[in-house]
C-alpha positions in Angstrom: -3.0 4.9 -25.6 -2.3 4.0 -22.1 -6.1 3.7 -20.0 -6.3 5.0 -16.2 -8.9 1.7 -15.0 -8.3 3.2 -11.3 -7.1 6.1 -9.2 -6.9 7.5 -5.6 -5.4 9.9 -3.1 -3.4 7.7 -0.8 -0.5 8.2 2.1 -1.0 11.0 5.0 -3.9 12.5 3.6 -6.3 9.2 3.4 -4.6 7.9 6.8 -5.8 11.0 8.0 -2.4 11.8 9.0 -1.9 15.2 6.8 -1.3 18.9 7.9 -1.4 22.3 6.1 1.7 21.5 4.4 1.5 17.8 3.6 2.1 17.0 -0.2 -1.0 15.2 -1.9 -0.4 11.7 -3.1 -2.0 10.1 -5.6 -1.9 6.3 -6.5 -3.6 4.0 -9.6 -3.8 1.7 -12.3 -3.4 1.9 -16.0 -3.8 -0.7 -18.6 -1.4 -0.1 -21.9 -2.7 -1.3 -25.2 -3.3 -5.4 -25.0 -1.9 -5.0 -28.9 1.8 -3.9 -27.3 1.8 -7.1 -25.6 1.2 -9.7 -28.8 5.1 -9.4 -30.6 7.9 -11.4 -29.9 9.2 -9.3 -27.3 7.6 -7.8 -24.1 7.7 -4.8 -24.6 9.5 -3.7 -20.9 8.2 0.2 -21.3 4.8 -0.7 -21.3 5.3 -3.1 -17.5 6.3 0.4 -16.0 5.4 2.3 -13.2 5.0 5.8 -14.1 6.0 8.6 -11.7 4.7 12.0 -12.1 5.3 15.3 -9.5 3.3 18.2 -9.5 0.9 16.4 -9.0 2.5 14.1 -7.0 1.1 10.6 -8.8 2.4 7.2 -9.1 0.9 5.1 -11.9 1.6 1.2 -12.3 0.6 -0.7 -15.1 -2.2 -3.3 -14.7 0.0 -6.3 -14.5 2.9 -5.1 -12.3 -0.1 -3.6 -9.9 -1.5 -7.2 -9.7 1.8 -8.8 -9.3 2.6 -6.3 -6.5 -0.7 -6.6 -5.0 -0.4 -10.2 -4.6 3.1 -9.6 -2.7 1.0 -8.2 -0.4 2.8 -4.7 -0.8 0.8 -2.4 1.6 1.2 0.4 -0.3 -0.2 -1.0 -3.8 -2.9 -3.2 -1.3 -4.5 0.2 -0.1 -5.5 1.5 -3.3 -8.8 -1.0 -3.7 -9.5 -0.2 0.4 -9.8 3.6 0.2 -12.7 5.3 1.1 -15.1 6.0 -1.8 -14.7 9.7 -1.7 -10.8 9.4 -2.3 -11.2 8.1 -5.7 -10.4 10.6 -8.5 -11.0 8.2 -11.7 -13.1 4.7 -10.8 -14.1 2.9 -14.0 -15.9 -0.4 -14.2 -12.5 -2.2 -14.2 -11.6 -0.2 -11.7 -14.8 -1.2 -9.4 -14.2 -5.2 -10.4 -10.4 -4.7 -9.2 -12.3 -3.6 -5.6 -14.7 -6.3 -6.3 -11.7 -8.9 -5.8 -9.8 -7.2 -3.7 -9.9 -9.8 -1.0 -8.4 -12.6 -3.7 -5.2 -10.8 -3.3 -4.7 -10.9 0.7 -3.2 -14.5 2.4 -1.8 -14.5 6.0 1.7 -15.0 5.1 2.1 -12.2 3.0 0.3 -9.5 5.2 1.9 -10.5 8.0 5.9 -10.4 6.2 5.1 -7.3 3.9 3.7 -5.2 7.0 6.0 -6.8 9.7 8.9 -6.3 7.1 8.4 -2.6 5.8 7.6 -1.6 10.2 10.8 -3.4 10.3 12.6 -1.1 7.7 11.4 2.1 9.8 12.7 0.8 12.9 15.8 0.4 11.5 15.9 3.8 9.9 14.8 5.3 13.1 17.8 3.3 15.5 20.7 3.5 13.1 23.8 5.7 14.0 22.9 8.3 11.5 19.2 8.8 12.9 21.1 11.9 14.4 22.1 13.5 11.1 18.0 12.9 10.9 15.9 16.2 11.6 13.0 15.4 14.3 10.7 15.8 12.1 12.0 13.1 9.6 12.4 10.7 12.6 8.7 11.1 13.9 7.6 10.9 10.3 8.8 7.3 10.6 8.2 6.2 13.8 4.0 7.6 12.4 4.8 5.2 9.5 6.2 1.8 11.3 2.8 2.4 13.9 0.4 2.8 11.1 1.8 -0.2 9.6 1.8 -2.2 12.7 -1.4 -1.5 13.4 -3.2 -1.5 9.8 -1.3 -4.8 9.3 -2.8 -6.0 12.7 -6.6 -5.0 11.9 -6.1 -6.4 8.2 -4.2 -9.7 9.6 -7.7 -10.5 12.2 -10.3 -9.5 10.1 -9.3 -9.7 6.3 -10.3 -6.4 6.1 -7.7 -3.4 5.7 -9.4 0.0 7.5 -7.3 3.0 5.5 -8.4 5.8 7.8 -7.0 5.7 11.0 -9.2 5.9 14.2 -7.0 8.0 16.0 -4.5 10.2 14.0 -3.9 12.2 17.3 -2.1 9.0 18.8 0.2 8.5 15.8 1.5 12.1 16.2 2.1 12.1 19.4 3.6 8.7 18.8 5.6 10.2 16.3 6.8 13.6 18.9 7.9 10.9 21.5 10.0 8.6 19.2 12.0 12.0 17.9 13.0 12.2 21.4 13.7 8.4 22.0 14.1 6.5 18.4 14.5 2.8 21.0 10.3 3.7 21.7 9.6 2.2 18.9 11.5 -1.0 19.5 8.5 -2.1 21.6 5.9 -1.4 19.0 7.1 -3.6 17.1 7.9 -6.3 19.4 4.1 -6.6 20.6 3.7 -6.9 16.4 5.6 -9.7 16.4 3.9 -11.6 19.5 0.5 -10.9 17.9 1.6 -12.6 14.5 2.9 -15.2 16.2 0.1 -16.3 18.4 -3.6 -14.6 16.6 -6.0 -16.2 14.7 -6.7 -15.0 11.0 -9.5 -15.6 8.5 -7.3 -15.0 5.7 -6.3 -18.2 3.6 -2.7 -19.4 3.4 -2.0 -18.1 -0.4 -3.8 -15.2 -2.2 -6.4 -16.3 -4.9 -4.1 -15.4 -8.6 -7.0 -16.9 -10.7 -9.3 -14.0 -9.7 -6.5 -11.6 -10.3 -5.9 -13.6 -13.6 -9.2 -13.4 -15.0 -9.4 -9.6 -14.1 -6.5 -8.7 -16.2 -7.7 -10.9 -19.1 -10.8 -8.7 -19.5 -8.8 -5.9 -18.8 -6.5 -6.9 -22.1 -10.1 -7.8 -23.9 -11.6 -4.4 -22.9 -9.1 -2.4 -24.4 -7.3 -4.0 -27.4 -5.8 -0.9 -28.9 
């Protein structure tokens, strides 16, 4: 039997970014069986990520989570920053995983997996088809590629990655003024790119696996069957 180790309430509602309507999100961890893993073949259902609607919930096992964490995917990196009261299931493995949270995080992978998925919305937002696009898809991007200029900014100078945003109000009105004008957020990203190229960061040159490593061994001892 598959073991939740960590879950949370992630995207517009924990950026603070969520209205009346907004779907809820959910993110976390599992760990299948460590007993699935020990025959001659790896066993490719149990390296899944789950996806479940109503509720909306996406699920990676513990391995894959740790593999994308150490990318330095933003979206698997938020789940050990969120704040504590948008936790829905926090076991002990799920509090050491916080615990080493910072083991996963190296400059050159903040800096290419935020830069690289703002880049993704800009090019979403200035393609030709932006005007098949309703308004309201195009200022939900343009909200994304800032939140993940600036998260990937704070996270980039102080090794520490702040979930709620200080503002929300900004982002939306970000967000109206792009659906007007999708080349606004050409500029966004440019002063992104300056900053990478000329701040200082405490955060090493390559992420710390061992910790990550040593996590998912007790994981597998924790829970044989």
């Amino acid at each position: 039997m598959d073991t939740v180790l960590l879950q949370g309430v992630v995207g517009s509602t924990a950026y603070g970014l969520n209205h009346a309507g907004s779907d809820i999100d959910r993110l976390g961890v599992y760990a299948a069986p460590a007993v699935a893993f020990h025959g001659l073949d790896l066993p490719i259902d149990r390296e899944a990520t789950h996806v479940g609607h109503d509720p909306d919930i996406t699920l990676h096992e513990a391995r894959k989570y740790c593999l994308l964490a150490l990318s330095g995917n933003p979206t698997a990196t938020e789940l050990m920053w969120l704040p504590d009261e948008l936790y829905e299931v926090r076991t002990p493995l799920g509090d050491e995983l916080i615990g080493i949270r910072t083991s996963f995080l190296c400059a050159p992978k903040v800096r290419g997996a935020y830069l690289g998925y703002a880049s993704q919305q800009l090019t979403r937002l200035v393609s030709k088809d932006v005007r098949d696009i309703s308004p309201a898809k195009v200022a939900k991007h343009a909200r994304h590629l800032a939140r993940l200029v600036h998260q990937g900014r704070d996270l980039y100078a102080t090794g520490h990655l702040t979930v709620r945003l200080a503002d929300p109000r900004w982002y939306r009105d970000f967000g109206e003024s792009v659906a007007t004008d999708p080349e606004r957020a050409r500029a966004v990203l440019t002063e992104a790119e300056e900053f990478f190229d000329t701040a200082s960061t405490p955060l090493p040159d390559a992420p710390d696996a061992s910790a990550a490593q040593a996590w998912l061994l007790r994981v597998r001892a924790a829970i044989p069957r």
